[in-house]
ChimeraX commands (.cxc) that place a marker at each C-alpha (Angstrom):
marker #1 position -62.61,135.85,27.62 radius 0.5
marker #1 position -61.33,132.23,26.01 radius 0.5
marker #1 position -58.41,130.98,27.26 radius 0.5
marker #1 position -56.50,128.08,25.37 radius 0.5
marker #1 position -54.24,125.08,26.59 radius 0.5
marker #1 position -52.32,122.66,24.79 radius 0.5
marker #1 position -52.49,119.12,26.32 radius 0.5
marker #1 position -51.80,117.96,29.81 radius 0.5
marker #1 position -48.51,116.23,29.44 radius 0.5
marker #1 position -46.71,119.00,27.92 radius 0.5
marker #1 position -48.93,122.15,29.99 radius 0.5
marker #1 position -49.71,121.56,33.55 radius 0.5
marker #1 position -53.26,122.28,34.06 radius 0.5
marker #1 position -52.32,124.49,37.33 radius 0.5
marker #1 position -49.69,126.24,34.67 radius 0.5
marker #1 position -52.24,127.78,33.51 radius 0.5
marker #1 position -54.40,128.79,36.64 radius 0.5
marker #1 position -50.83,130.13,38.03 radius 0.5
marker #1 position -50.43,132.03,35.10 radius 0.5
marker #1 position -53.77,133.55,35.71 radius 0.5
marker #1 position -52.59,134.69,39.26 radius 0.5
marker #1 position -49.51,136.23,37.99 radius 0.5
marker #1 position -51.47,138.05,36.04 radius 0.5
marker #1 position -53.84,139.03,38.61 radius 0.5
marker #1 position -51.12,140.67,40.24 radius 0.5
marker #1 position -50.80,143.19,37.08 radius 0.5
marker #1 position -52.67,146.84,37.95 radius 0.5
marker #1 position -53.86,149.59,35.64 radius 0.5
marker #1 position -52.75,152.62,38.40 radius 0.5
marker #1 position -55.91,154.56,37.41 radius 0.5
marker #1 position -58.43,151.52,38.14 radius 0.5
marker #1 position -58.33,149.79,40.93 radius 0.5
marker #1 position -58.93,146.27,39.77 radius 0.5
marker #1 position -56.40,143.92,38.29 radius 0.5
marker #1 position -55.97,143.68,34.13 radius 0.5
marker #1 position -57.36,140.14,34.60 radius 0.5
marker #1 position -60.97,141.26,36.55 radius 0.5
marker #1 position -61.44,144.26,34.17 radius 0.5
marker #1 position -61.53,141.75,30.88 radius 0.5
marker #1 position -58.45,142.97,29.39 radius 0.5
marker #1 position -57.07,139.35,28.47 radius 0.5
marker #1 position -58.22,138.03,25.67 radius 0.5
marker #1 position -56.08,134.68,25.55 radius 0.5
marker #1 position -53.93,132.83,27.13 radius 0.5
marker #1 position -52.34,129.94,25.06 radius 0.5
marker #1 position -49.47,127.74,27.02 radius 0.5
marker #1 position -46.96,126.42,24.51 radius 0.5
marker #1 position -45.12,122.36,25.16 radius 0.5
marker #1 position -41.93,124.24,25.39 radius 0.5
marker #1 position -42.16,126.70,28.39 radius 0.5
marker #1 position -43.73,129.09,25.81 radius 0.5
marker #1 position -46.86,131.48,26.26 radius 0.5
marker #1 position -48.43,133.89,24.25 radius 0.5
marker #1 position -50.82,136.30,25.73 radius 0.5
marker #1 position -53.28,138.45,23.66 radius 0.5
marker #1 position -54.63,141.09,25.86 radius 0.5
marker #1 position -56.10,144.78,24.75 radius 0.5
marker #1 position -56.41,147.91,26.88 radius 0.5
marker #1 position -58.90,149.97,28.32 radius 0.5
marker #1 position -58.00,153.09,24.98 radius 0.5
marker #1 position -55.53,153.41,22.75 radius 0.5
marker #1 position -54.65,156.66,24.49 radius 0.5
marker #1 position -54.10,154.62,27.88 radius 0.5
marker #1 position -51.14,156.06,29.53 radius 0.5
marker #1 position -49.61,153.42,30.45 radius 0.5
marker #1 position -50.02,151.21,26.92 radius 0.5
marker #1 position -46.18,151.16,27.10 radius 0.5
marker #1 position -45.50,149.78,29.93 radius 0.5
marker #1 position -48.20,147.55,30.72 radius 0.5
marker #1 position -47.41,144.55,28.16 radius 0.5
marker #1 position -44.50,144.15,29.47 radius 0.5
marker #1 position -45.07,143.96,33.42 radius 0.5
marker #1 position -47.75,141.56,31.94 radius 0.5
marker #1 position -45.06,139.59,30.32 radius 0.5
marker #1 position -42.61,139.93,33.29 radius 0.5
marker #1 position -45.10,138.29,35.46 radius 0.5
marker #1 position -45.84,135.47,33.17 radius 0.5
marker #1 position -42.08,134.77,32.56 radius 0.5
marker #1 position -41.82,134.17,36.49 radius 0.5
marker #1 position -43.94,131.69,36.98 radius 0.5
marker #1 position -42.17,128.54,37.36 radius 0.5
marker #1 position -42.45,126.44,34.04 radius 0.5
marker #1 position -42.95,129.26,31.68 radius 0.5
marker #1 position -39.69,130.14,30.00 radius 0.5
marker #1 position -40.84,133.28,27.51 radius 0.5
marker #1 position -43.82,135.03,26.87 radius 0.5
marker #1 position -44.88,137.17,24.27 radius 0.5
marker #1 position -47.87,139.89,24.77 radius 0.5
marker #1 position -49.51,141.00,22.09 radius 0.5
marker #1 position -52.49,144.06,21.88 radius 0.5
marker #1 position -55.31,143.89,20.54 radius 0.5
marker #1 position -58.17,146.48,19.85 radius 0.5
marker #1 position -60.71,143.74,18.35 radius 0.5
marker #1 position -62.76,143.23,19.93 radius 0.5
marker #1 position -62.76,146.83,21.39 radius 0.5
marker #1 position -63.17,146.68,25.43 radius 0.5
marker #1 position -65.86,147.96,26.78 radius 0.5
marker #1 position -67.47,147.70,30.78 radius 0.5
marker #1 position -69.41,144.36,29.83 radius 0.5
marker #1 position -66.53,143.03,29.83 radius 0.5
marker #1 position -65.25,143.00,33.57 radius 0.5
marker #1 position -65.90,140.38,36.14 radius 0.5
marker #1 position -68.86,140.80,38.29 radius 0.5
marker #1 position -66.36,141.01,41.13 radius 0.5
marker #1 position -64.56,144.11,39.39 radius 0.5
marker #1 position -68.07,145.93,38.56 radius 0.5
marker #1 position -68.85,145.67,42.10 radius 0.5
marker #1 position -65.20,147.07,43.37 radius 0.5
marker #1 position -65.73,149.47,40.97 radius 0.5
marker #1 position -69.13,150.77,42.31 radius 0.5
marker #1 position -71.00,149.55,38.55 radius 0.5
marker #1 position -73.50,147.38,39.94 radius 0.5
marker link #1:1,2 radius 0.2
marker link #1:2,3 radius 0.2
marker link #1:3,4 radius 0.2
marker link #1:4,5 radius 0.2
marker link #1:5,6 radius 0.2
marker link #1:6,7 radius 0.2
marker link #1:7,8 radius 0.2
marker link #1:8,9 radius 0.2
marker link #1:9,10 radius 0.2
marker link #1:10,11 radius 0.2
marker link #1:11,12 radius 0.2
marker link #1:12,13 radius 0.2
marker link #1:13,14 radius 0.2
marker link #1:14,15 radius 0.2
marker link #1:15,16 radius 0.2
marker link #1:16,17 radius 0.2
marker link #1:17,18 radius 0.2
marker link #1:18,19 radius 0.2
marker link #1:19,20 radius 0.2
marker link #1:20,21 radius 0.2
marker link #1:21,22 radius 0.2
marker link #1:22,23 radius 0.2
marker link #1:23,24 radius 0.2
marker link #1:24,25 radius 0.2
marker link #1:25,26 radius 0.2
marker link #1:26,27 radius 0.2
marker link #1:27,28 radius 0.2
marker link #1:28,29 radius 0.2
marker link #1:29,30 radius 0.2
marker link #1:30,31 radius 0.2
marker link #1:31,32 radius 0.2
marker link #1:32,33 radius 0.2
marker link #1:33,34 radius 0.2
marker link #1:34,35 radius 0.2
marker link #1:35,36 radius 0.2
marker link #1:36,37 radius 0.2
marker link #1:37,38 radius 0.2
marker link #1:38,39 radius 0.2
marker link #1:39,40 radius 0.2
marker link #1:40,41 radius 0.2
marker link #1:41,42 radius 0.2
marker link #1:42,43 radius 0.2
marker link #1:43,44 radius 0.2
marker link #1:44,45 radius 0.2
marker link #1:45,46 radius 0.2
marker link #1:46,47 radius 0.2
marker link #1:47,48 radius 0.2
marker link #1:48,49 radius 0.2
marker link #1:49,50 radius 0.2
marker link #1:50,51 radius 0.2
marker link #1:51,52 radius 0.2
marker link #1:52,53 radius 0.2
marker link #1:53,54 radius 0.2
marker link #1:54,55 radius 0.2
marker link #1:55,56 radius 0.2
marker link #1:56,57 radius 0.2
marker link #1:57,58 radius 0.2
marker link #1:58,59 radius 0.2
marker link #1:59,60 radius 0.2
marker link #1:60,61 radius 0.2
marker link #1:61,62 radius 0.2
marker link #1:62,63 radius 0.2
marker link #1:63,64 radius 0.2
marker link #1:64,65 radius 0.2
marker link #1:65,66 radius 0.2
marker link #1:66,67 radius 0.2
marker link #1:67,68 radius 0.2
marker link #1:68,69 radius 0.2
marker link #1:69,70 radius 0.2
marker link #1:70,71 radius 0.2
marker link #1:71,72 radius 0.2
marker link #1:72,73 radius 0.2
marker link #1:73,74 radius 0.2
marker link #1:74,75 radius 0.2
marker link #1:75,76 radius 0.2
marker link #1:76,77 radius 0.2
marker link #1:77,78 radius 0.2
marker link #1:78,79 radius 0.2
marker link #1:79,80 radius 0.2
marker link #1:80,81 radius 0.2
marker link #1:81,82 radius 0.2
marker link #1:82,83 radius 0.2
marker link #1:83,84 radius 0.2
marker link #1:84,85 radius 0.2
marker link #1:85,86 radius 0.2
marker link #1:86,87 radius 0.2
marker link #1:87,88 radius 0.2
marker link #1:88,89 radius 0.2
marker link #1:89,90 radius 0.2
marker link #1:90,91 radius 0.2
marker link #1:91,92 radius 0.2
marker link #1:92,93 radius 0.2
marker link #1:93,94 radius 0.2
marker link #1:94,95 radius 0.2
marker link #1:95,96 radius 0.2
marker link #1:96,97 radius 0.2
marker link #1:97,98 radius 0.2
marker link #1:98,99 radius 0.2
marker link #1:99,100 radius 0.2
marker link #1:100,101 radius 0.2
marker link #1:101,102 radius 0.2
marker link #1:102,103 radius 0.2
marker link #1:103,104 radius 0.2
marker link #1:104,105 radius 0.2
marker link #1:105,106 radius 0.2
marker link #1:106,107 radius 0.2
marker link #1:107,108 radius 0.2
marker link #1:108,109 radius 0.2
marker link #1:109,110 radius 0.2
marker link #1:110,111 radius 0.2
marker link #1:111,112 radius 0.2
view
């Protein structure tokens, strides 16, 4: 998971890291572990202007809740103070697969 930042003076380097949270917040309702733990964002890229885009993938294409998801993803992002827009985009390269979570997230999830 690679994350990107433009420079300091234009993205506070806690923008990012409360970005991250706001994210964390963000639940799959079948898996108990937030989008964030379970390696489903790719990137993270904070733009000078208040600006982020977010590249992030899902668990299947058939994931029930692929229509909704981006956008309480981007709804979180847009409310952290300093971020002005977001845009989400999906992915499906690479394709996610269990490697791919946090340690912390295999262990909640009983895969270690």
């Amino acid at each position: 998971m690679e994350t990107q930042t433009l420079p300091s003076e234009t993205a506070p380097a806690d923008l990012e890291s409360q970005i991250v949270e706001a994210i964390k917040t963000v639940f799959d309702p079948e898996i108990p572990v937030n989008i964030y733990e379970m390696g489903l964002i790719y990137n993270i890229a904070v733009g000078d202007n208040g600006h982020v885009d977010v590249i992030m993938t899902l668990t299947s294409p058939a994931c029930p809740v692929a229509g909704t998801l981006p956008i309480d993803v981007q709804h979180k992002v847009e409310g952290v103070p300093g971020v002005e827009t977001c845009d989400v985009d999906i992915v499906w390269d690479p394709v996610w697969n269990p490697s791919m979570m946090s340690e912390a997230a295999r262990l909640e999830l009983g895969l270690l």
